[in-house]
N, C-alpha and C positions, 0 to 999 in steps of 0.2 A: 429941458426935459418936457417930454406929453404931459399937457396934462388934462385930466376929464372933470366936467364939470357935471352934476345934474341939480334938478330941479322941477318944481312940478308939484312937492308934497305934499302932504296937511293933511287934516283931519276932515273923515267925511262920513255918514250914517252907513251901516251895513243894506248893499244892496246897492249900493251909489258908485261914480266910476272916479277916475282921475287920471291922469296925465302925464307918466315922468317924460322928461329928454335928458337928455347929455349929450354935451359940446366939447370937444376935443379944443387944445392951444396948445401953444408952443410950437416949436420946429415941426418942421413937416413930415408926416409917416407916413405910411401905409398900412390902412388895417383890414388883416385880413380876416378878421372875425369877432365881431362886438358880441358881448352879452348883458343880462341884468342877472344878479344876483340877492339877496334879502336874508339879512340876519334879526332875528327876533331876540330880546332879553332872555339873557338864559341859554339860548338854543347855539348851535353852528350853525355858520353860514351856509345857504343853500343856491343853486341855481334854477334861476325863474324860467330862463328864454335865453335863447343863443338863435346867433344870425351869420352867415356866411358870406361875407361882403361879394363874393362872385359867387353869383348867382341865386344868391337871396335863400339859398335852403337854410329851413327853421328847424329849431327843435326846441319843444317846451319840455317843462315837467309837467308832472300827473298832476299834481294838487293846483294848477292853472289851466291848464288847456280846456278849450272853448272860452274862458274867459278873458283871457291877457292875450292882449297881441303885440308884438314886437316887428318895428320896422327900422328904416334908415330911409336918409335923405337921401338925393342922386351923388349929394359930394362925398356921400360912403361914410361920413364922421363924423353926422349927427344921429344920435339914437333917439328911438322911441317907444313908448312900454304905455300901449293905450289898458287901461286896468278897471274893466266894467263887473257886477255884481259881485263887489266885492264885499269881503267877511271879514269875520272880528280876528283869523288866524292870519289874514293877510299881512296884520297888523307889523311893523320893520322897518330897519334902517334898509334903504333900497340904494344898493350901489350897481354902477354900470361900470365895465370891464371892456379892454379890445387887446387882441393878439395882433402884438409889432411882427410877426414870424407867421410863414405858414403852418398852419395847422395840419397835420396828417392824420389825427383823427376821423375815424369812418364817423357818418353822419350818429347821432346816438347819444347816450347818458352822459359820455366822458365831455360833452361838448358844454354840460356844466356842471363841471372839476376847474376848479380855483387854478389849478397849475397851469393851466392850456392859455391863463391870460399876464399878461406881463406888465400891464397899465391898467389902475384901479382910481376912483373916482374918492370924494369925501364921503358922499352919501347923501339921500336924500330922507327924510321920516315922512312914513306913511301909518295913521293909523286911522284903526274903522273901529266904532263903537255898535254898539248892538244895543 
């Protein structure tokens, strides 16, 4: 079975950056579209960044964009969620996501919707103190 690892997290002052990745194992896939997602105490889970293995189209949410950036290695299945000025709400368990299936979602919001991915990672904790 795939499975995703990430890593990266810990604790850092509001305003400071950090680093996740996730590394895919096991048998061999094809991913046709990685994401990061982040669940805070309390809250639902939300979608951070989503990425389009062909052809690299992004799509962030509102409460990240200009700050988070989401990429992949050339071998398409390693993730990365570079996460600069960040704040005390950023604060979550940060999990990475990739679709084993093509996606037929238009580029847009549903691109982070929980169902569109079918391999979920443990999670990694990020939190920012203020």
């Amino acid at each position: 079975q795939v499975q995703l690892e990430e890593s990266g997290g810990g604790s850092v002052q509001a305003g400071g950056s950090l680093r996740l990745s996730c590394a895919a194992s096991g048998p061999p896939y094809r991913s046709y579209q990685m994401a990061w997602f982040r669940q805070a105490p309390g809250k639902e889970r939300e979608g951070v960044a989503a990425i389009r293995t062909a052809g690299g189209s992004i799509y962030y949410a509102d409460s990240v964009l200009g700050r988070f950036t989401i990429s992949q290695d050339n071998d398409k299945n390693t993730l990365h969620l570079q996460m600069n000025s960040l704040k005390s709400e950023d604060t979550a368990l940060y999990y990475c996501a990739a679709a084993g299936v093509p996606v037929h979602y238009p580029w847009g919001a549903t691109w982070l919707r929980s169902y569109v991915y079918q391999y979920w990672g443990q999670g990694t904790q990020v939190t920012v103190s203020s």
